[in-house]
C-alpha positions as CSV (number, residue, x, y, z in Angstrom):
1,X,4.3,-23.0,5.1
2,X,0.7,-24.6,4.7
3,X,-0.7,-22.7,7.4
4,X,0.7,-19.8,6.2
5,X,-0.7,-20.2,2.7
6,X,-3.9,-20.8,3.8
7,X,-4.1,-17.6,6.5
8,X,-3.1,-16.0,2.9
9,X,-6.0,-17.4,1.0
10,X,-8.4,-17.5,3.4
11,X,-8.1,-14.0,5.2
12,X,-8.8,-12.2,2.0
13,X,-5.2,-11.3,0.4
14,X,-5.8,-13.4,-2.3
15,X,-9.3,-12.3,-3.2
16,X,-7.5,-8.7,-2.8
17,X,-4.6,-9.4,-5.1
18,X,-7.0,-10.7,-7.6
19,X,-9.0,-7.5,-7.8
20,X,-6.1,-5.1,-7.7
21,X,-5.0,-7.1,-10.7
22,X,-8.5,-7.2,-12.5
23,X,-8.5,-2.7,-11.5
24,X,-5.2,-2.5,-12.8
25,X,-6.3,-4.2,-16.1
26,X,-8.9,-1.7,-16.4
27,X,-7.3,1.2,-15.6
28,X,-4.7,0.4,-18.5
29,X,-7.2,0.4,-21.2
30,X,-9.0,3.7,-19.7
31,X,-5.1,5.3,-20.0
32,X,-4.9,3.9,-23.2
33,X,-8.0,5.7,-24.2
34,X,-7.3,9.0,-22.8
35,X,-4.0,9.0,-24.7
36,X,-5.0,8.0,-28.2
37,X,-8.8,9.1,-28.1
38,X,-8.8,12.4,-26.2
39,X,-5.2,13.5,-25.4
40,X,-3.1,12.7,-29.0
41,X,-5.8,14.0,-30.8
42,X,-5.9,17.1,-29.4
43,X,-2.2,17.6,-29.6
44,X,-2.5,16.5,-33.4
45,X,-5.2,19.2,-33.7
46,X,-2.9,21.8,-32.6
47,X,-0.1,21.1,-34.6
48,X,-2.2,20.7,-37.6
49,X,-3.6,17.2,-37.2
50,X,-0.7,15.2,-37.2
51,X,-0.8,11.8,-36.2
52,X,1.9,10.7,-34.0
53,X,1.4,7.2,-33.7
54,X,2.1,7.0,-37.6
55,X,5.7,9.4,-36.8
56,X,8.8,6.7,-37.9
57,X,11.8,7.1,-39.7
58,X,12.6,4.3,-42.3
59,X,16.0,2.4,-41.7
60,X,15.9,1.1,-45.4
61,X,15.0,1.9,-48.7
62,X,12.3,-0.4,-49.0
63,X,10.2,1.9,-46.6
64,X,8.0,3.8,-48.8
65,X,4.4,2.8,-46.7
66,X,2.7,6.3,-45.1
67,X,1.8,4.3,-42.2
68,X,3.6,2.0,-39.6
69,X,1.7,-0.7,-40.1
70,X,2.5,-1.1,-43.4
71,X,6.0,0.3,-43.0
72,X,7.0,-2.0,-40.7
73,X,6.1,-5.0,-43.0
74,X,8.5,-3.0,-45.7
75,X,11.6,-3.4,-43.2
76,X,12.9,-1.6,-40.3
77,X,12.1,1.7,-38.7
78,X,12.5,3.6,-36.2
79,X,8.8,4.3,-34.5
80,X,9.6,7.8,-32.7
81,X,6.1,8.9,-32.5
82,X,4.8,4.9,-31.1
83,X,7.6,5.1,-28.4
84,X,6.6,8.6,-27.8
85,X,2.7,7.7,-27.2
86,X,3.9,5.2,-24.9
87,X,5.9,7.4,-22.8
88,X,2.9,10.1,-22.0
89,X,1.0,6.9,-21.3
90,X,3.8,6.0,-18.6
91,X,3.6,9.7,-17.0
92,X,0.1,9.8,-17.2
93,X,0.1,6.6,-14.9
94,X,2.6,8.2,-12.7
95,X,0.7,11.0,-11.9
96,X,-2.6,9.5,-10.9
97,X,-0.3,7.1,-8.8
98,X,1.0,9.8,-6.9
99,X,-2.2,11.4,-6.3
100,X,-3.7,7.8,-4.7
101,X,-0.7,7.2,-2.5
102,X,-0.7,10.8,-1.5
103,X,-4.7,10.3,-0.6
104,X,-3.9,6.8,1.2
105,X,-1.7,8.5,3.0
106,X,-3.7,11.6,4.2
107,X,-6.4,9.1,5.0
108,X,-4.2,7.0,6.7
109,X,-3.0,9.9,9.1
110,X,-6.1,11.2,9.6
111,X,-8.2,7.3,10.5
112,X,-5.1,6.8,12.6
113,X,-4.1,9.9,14.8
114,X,-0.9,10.1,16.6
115,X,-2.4,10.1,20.4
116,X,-4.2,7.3,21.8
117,X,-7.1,8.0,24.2
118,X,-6.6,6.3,27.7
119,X,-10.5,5.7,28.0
120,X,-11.3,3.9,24.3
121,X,-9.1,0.9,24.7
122,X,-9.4,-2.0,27.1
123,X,-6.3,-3.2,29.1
124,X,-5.6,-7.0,27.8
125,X,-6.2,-8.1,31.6
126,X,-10.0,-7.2,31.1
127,X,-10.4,-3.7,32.9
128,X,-12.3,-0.9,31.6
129,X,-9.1,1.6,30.8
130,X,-6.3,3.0,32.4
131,X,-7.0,4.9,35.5
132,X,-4.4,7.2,35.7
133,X,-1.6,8.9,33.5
134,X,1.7,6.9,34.1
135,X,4.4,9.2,34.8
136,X,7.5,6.4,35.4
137,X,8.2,4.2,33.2
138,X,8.3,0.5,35.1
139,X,10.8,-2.1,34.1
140,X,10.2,-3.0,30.1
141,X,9.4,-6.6,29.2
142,X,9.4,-8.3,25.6
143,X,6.7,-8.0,23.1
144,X,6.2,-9.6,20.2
145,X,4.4,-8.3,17.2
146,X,3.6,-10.9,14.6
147,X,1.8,-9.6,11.0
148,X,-0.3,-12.5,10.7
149,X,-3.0,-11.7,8.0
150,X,-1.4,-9.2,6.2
151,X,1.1,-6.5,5.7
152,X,0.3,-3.7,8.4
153,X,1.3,-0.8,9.7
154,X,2.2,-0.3,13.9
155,X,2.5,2.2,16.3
156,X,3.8,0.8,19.9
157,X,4.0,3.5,23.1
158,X,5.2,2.5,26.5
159,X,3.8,3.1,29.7
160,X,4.8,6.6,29.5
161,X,3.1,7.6,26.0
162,X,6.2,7.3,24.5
163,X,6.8,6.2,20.9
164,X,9.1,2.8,21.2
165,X,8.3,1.6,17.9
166,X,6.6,3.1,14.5
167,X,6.7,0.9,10.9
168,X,5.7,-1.1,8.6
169,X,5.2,-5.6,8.8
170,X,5.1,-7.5,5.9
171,X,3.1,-10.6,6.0
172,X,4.6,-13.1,8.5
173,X,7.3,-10.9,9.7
174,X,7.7,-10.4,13.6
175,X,9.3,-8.0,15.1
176,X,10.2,-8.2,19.2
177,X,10.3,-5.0,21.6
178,X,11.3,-4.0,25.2
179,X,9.0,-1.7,26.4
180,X,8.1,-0.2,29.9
181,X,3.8,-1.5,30.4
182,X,1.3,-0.7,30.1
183,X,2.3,-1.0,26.0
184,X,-0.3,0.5,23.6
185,X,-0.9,-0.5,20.3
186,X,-2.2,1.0,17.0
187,X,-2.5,-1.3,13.6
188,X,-3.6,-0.6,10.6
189,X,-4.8,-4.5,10.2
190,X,-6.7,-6.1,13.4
191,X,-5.0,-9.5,12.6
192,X,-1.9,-8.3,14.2
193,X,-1.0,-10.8,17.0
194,X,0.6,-9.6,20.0
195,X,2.5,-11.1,22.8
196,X,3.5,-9.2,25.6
197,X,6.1,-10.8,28.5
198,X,5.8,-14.5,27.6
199,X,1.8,-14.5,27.2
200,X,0.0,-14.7,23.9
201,X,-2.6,-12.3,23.4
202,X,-3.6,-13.1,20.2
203,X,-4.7,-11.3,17.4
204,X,-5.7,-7.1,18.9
205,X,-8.8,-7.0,16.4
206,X,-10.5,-7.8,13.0
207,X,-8.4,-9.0,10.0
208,X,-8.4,-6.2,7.7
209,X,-9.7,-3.2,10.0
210,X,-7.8,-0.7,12.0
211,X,-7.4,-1.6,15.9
212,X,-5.7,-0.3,18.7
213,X,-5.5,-2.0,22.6
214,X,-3.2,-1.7,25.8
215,X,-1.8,-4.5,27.5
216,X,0.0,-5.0,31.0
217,X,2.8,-7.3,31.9
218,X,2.2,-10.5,34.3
């Protein structure tokens, strides 16, 4: 658990975590501002310049205050027009959500295409590439895929070009696969460690940047 704590804090998670949290801070208050400086405004403006922040309905008698503030020190009321800022804060929010994961994605596909040139990556036993296109698939032998710095995202082929595997690993989840050599690999995090037929190949690239490699059996 130690060692897995420190890979965490060490390998950059935590120094990520901490800035998506301090972004995330920031972002609210610039939503916050586009609501109630730019967006409500303008709405008020064309309904002729009501305020909706100051929309409530008064649940007692003792509510005579214009604003709700001072309406809700009176007693209790119903703050329509508060709940209603909130919500086109909420959508707002939403829709620029969408639009990142939709570009993460796009990026995603296009950083990490589907095919995987024979010629880029080196075989794990130290030779330049794969010679030849293999036609049969030979006998399939375990590997192991460990996420060890980081969530990341895998593609595993066979021998054949085949796609025997495609998902997602969270931090510190494995996953084993039978697959016919020589097994290529794409990551989306170079931490990735890999063991294919018993031996431990360790981590296939940098922790943090894409990687991709292919690896024969013993």
């Amino acid at each position: 658990m130690l060692k897995k704590f420190q890979d965490f804090a060490i390998k950059g998670n935590a120094f990520d975590l901490a800035v998506g949290v301090i972004i995330g801070a920031a972002f609210g208050g610039i939503v916050a501002s586009l609501v109630g400086d730019i967006f409500m405004p303008v709405v008020g403006a064309a309904t002729g310049g009501l305020d909706f922040s100051n929309y409530f309905v008064g649940l007692s008698s003792k509510v005579t205050a214009d604003t709700l503030a001072e309406a809700k020190k009176q007693g209790a009321v119903l703050a329509w027009g508060n709940f209603l800022t909130i919500v086109i804060n909420f959508v707002i929010v939403a829709a620029v959500m969408t639009v990142v994961l939709a570009w993460s994605v796009a990026r995603l596909v296009m950083d990490h295409p589907s095919s995987v040139s024979p010629a880029s990556p080196s075989l794990a036993d130290g030779s330049a590439g794969l010679t030849s296109a293999t036609t049969h698939a030979a006998a399939r032998v375990p590997v192991e895929l460990t996420a060890a710095g980081g969530g990341a995202h895998v593609v595993v082929r066979d021998g054949t070009g085949k796609v025997v595997f495609t998902g997602s690993l969270a931090f510190g989840q494995s996953r084993t696969l039978q697959v016919s050599p020589p097994v290529r690999i794409q990551t989306t995090d170079g931490s990735l460690k890999v063991s294919v037929d018993g031996e431990d190949h360790g981590a296939i690239g940098r922790t943090g940047s894409p990687a991709q490699d292919v690896y024969t059996a013993r």
